[in-house]
VOKE-934067 format. One line per 10 residues: for each residue x, y, z of N, C-alpha, C, O. Coordinates in nm, 3 decimals. Layout:
BEGIN
X/Y/Z/X/Y/Z/X/Y/Z/X/Y/Z | ...
% end
This chain:
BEGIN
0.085/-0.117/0.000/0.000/0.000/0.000/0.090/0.123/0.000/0.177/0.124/0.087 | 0.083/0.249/-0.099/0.178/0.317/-0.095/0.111/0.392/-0.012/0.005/0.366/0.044 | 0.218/0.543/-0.004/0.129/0.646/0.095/0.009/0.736/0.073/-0.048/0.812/0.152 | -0.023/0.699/-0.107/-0.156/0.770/-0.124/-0.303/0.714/-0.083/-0.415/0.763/-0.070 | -0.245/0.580/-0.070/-0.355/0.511/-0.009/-0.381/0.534/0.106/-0.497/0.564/0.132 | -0.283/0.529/0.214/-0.331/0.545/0.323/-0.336/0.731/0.389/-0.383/0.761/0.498 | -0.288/0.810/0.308/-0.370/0.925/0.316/-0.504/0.944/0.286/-0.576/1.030/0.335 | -0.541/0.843/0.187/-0.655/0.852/0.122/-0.763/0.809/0.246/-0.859/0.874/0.286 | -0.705/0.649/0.302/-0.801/0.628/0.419/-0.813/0.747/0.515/-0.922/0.793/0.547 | -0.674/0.804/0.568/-0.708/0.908/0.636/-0.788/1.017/0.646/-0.849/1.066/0.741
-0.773/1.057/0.487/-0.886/1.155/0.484/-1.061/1.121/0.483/-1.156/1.200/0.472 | -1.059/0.981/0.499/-1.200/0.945/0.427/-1.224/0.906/0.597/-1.345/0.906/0.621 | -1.156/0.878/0.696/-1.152/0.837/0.769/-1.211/0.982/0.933/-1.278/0.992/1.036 | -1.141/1.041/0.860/-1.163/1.207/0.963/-1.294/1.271/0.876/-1.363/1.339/0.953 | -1.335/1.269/0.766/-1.435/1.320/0.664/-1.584/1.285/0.809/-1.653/1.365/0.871 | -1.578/1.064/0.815/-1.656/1.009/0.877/-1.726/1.077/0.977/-1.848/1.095/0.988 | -1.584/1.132/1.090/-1.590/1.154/1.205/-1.668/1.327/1.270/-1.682/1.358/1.389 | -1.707/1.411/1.149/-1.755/1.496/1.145/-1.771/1.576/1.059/-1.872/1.646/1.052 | -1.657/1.581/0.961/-1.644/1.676/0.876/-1.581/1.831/0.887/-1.571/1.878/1.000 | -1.542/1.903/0.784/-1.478/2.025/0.830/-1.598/2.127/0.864/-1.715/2.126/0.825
-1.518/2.230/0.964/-1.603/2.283/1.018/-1.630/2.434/0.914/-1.557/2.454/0.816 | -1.700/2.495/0.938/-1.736/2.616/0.803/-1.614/2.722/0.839/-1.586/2.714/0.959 | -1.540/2.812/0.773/-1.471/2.921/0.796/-1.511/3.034/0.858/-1.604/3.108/0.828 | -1.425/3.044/0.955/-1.570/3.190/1.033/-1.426/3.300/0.959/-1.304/3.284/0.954 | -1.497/3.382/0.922/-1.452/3.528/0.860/-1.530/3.659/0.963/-1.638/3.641/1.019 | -1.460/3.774/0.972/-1.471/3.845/1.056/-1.524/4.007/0.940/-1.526/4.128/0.963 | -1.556/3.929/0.827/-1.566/4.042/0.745/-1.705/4.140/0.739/-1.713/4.256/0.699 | -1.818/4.047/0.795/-1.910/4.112/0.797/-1.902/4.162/0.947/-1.932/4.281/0.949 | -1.878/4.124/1.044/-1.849/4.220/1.197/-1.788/4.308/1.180/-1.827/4.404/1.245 | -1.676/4.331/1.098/-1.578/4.453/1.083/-1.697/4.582/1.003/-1.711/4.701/1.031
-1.759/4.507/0.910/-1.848/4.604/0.828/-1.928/4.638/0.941/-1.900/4.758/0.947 | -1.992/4.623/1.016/-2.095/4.640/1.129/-2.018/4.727/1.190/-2.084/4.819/1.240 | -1.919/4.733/1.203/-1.860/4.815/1.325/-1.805/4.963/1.290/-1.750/5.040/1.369 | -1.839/4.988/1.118/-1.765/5.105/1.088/-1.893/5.186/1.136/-2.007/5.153/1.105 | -1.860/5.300/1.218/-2.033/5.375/1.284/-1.964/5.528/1.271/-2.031/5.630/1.291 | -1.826/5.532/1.235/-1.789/5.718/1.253/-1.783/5.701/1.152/-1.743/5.591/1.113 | -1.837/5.843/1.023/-1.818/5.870/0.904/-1.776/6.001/0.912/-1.857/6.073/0.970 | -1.654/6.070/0.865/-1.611/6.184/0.774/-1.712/6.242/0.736/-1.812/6.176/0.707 | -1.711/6.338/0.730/-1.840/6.461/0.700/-1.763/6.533/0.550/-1.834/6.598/0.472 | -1.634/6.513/0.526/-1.587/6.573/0.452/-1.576/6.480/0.310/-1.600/6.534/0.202
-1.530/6.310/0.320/-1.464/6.241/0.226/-1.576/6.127/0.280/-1.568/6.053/0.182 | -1.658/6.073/0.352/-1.769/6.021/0.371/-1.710/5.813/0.428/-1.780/5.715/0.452 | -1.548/5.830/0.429/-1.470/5.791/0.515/-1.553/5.737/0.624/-1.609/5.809/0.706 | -1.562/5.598/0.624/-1.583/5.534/0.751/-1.456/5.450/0.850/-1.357/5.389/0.812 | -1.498/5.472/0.963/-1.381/5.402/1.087/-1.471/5.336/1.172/-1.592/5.356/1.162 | -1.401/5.221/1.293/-1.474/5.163/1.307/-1.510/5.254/1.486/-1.434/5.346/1.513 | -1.602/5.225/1.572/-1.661/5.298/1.636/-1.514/5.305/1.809/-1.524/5.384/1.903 | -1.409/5.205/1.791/-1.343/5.217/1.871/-1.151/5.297/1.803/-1.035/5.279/1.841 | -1.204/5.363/1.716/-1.102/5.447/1.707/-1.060/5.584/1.772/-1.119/5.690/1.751 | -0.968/5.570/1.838/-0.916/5.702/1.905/-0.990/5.775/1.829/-1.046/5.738/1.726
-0.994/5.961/1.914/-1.025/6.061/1.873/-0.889/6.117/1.790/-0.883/6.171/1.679 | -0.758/6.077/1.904/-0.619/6.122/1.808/-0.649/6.067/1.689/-0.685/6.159/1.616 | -0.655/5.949/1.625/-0.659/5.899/1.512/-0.729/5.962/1.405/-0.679/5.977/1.294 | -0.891/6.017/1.447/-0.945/6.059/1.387/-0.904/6.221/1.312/-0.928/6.261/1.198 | -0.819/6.303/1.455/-0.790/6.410/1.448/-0.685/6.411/1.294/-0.692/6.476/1.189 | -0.607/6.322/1.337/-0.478/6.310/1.252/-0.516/6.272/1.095/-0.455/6.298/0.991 | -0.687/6.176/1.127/-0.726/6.149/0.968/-0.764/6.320/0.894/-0.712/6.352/0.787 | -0.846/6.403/0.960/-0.873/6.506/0.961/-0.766/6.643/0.920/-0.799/6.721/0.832 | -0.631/6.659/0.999/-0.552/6.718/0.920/-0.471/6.657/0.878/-0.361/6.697/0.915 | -0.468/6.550/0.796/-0.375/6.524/0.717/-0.425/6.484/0.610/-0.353/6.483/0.510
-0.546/6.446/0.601/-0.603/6.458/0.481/-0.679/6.580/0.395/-0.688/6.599/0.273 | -0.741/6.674/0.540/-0.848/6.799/0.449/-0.747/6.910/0.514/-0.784/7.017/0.467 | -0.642/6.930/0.598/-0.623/7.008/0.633/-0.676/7.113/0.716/-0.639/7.231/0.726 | -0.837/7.002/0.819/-0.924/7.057/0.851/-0.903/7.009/1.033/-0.858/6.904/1.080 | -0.959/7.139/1.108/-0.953/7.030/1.262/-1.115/6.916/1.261/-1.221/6.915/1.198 | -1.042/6.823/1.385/-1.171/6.740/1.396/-1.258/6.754/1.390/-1.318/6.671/1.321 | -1.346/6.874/1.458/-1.472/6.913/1.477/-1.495/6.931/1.331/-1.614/6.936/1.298 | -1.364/6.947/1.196/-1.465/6.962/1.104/-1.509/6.866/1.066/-1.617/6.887/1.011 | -1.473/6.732/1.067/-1.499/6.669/0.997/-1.565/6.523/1.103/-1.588/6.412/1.055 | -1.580/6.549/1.207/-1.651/6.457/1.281/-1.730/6.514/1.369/-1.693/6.622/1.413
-1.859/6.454/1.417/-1.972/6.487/1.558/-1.912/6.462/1.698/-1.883/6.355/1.752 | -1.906/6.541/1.726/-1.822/6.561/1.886/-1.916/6.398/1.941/-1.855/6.305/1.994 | -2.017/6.396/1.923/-2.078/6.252/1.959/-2.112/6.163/1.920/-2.214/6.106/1.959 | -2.019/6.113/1.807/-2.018/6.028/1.745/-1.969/5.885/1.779/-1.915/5.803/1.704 | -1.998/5.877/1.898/-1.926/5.757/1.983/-1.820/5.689/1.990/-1.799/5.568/1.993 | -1.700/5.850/1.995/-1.577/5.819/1.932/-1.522/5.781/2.091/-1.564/5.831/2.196 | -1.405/5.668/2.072/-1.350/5.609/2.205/-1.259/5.748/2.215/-1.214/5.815/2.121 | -1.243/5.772/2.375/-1.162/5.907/2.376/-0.994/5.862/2.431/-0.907/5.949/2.442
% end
């Protein structure tokens, strides 16, 4: 019996015993979680991003301060 055979049992063998389990992907939670949008470039982040972060997206992209481009209550983590 070479070794494709008995990979072959192996795999047919673990297949039996349950099967593979589905891929969990984190892609639709990440989409759920973008809740701050840019007022300027319409730019979404997700709701636990610093305010620094935001500040820094703000002048370095519009050359604008935060308040321009985000809601002081936008449930930004401080």
């Amino acid at each position: 019996m070479g070794n494709g055979a008995k990979a072959q049992q192996k795999r047919e063998r673990a297949g039996a015993k349950g099967g593979k389990a589905e891929p969990k992907s984190q892609l639709k939670s990440n989409a759920a979680a973008q809740t701050v949008k840019c007022k300027t470039c319409f730019q979404t982040f997700q709701g636990t991003t610093s305010r620094k972060m935001l500040g820094d997206h703000a002048s370095n992209k519009h050359s604008k301060q935060f308040e321009d481009c985000f809601n002081a209550d936008d449930g930004v983590a401080k």
